[in-house]
N, C-alpha and C positions, 0 to 999 in steps of 0.2 A: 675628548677631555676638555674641559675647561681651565681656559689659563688664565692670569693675569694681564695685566695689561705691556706689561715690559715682553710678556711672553707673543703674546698679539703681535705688538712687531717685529718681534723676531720670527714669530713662523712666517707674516709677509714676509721678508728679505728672504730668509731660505725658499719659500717656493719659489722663486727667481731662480735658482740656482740649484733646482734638486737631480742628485746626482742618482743614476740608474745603477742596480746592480744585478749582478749575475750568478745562476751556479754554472761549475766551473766543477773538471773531473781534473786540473792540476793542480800540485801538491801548493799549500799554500806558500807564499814565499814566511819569510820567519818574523814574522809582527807582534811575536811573541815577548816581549817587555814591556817593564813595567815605566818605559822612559817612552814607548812608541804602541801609539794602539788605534792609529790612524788608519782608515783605507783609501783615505781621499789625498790625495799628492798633491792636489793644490788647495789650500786652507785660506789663502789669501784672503778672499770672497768671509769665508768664518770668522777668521780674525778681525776683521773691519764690522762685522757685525756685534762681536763681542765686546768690541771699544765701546759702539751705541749702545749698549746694553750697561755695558759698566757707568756710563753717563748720566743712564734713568735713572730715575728715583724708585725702587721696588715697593710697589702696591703690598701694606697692609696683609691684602686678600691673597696673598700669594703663600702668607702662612699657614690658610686652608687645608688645603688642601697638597698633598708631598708632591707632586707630580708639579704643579707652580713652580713650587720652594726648590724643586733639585735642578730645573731647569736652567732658570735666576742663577742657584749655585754655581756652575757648572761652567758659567759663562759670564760671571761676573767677577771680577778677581777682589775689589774693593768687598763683596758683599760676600764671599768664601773666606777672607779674613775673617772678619766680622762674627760669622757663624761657626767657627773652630774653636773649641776649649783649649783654651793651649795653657801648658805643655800639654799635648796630647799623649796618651798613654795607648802604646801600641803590645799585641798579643801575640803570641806565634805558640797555636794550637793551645789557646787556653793561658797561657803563661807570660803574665806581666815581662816585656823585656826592656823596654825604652821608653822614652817620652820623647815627643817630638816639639821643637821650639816655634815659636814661629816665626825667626829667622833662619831656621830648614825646611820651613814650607814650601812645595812645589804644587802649582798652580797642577789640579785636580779637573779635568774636564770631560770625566766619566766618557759616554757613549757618543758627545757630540760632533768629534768629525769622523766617527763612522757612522754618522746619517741615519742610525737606528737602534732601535732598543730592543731586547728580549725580557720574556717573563716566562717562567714557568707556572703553569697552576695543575693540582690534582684532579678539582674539575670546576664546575661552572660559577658556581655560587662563590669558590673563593675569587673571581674576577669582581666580584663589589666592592672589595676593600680597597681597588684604585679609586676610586673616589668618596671613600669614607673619611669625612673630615673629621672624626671623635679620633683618627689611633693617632697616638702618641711616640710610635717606637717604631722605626722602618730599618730595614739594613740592605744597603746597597752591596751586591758580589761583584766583583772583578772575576771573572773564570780565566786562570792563564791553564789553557789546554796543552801545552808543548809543555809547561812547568809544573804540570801535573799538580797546582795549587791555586786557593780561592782567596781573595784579599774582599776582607767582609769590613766596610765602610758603616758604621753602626751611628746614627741619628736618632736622637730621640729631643720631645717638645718641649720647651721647657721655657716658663713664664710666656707661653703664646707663639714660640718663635725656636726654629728648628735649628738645633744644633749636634754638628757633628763631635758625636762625644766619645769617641774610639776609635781605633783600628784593629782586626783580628788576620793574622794568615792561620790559613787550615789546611792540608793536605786535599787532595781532590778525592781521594778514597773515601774519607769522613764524610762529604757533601749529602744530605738529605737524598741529591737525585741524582749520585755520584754513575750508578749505570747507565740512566738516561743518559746525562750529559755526554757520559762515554759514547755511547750508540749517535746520538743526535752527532755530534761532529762530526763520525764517520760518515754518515746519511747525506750531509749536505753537502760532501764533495763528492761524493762518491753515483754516479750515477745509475751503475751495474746492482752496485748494492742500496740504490733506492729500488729499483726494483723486485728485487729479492726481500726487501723487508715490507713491501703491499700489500693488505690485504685481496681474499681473492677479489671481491667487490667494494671499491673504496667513493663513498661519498665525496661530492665535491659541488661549489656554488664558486663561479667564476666571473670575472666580465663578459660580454657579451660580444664576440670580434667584429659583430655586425652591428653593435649598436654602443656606443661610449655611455649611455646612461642606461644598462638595461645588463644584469644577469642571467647566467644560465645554469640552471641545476640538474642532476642526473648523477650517475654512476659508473666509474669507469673500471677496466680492468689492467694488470701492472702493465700489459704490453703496450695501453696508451699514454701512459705514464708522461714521455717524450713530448706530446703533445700539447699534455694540458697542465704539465705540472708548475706551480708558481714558483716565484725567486727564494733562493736558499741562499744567505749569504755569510752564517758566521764563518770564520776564517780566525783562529788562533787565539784572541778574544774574544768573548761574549759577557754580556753583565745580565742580574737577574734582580729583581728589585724585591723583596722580600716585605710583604706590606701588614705583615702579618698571619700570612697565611702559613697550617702547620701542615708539613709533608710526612706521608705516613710511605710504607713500603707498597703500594697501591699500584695496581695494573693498568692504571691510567694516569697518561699524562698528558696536557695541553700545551701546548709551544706556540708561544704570541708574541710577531716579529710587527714590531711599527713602528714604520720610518719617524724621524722629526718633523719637519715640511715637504715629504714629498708625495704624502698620499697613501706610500703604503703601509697595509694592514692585512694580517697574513697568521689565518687560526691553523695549525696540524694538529691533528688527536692521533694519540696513538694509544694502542692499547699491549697489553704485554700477553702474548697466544706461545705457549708451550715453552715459556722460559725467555721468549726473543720479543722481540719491540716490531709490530707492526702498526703503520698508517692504516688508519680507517676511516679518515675525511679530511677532511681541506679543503676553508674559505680562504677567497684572494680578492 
């Protein structure tokens, strides 16, 4: 992706500092709030990079394109004022409840110290609309999986320049991809039942352990699963960035995990075989 320049040096400083993660078959500890959705215990390092951030002046170019502009957001506290309609008018399942002031604002820093992002897409061609500079309407999801609810962060463009112009909660049953989501959580900790949800023969393109500039493609089956399988990390939140693409009840879905600055980038496809959600590839 293409960033701005304020974003530029912020992906330098975090690759300095890019933290590794892991799947894990224990249960997650409770990260589950809406005050804590950190995975990283020491932020220090973040915070010091979000002051230099807040000090830039945000490039023009960064209204572009959404993926600039939520970044900036995100980690800018001076320019997340800025970009807030306040009073903010907040939803819960559709229905006007509150406004929010902007002396109740609390500093919003979506997905950046858990060091990674998700998306969902139906299939290939909606992954163009990350970097489709014409849409004007984006909606950031907060997924709280233990709170079985989706906090949908609603942006839209307005005179050139992105602003956040609502809040919505929704039930996680309501959610477009509410059984995926279900299933996917279970999947990434659950190791026994990454196996059990494999297809019989599952495509895969990987690094190459012999060579750091060179992959290797081929086809495995679940028993090797153990071997080759790539990093799984949601853990109680996940967010999904909604760039306009429309979810239908479709027996396919894609799951695109990509770090901030540390490199990773991580496709699963799944397709939906006799009612259940199985893996049929994965790039890493």
């Amino acid at each position: 992706m293409r960033k701005g320049i304020v974003f530029a040096v912020f992906f330098l400083l975090l690759l300095m500092m890019a933290v590794p993660y892991g799947c894990t078959d224990r249960k997650a500890a409770s990260a589950d709030s809406a005050a804590s959705d950190t995975l990283v215990n020491d932020t220090s390092s973040l915070d010091s990079t979000e002051t230099l951030i807040a000090e830039t002046p945000v490039p023009k170019a960064a209204d572009e394109l959404f993926d600039d502009f939520v970044f900036n957001f995100a980690a800018n506290r001076k320019l997340q004022m800025r970009r807030i309609q306040f009073p903010l008018p907040v939803y819960h399942n559709g229905k006007l409840t509150k406004h929010v002031d902007k002396e109740q604002w609390k500093m919003e820093h979506f997905f950046m110290h858990q060091g990674y992002y998700t998306i969902v897409f139906d299939n290939n061609k909606q992954k163009y609309l990350m970097k489709d500079t014409t849409i004007g309407h984006v909606v950031v999801e907060k997924i709280f999986f233990k709170r079985k609810t989706v906090q949908q962060f609603v942006f839209d463009r307005l005179q050139g320049e992105w602003m956040l112009t609502s809040m919505n909660y929704k039930p996680l049953y309501q959610n477009k991809n509410a059984s995926f989501l279900r299933f996917y959580h279970h999947f990434a900790v659950d190791s026994a039942f990454q196996v059990k949800s494999m297809a019989d023969e599952v495509e895969f393109t990987a690094p190459d352990p012999e060579d750091d500039f060179s992959q290797i493609s081929g086809v495995i089956m679940p028993e090797q699963w153990p071997d080759f399988k790539p990093t799984l990390i949601p853990r109680g939140i996940i967010y999904n960035i909604i760039y306009g693409q429309h979810y239908t009840e479709t027996t396919r879905k894609i799951f695109l995990i990509r770090g901030i600055a540390n490199g990773l980038e991580i496709e699963l496809v799944f397709r939906k075989v006799k009612g259940k959600w199985k893996l049929v590839k994965f790039n890493s």
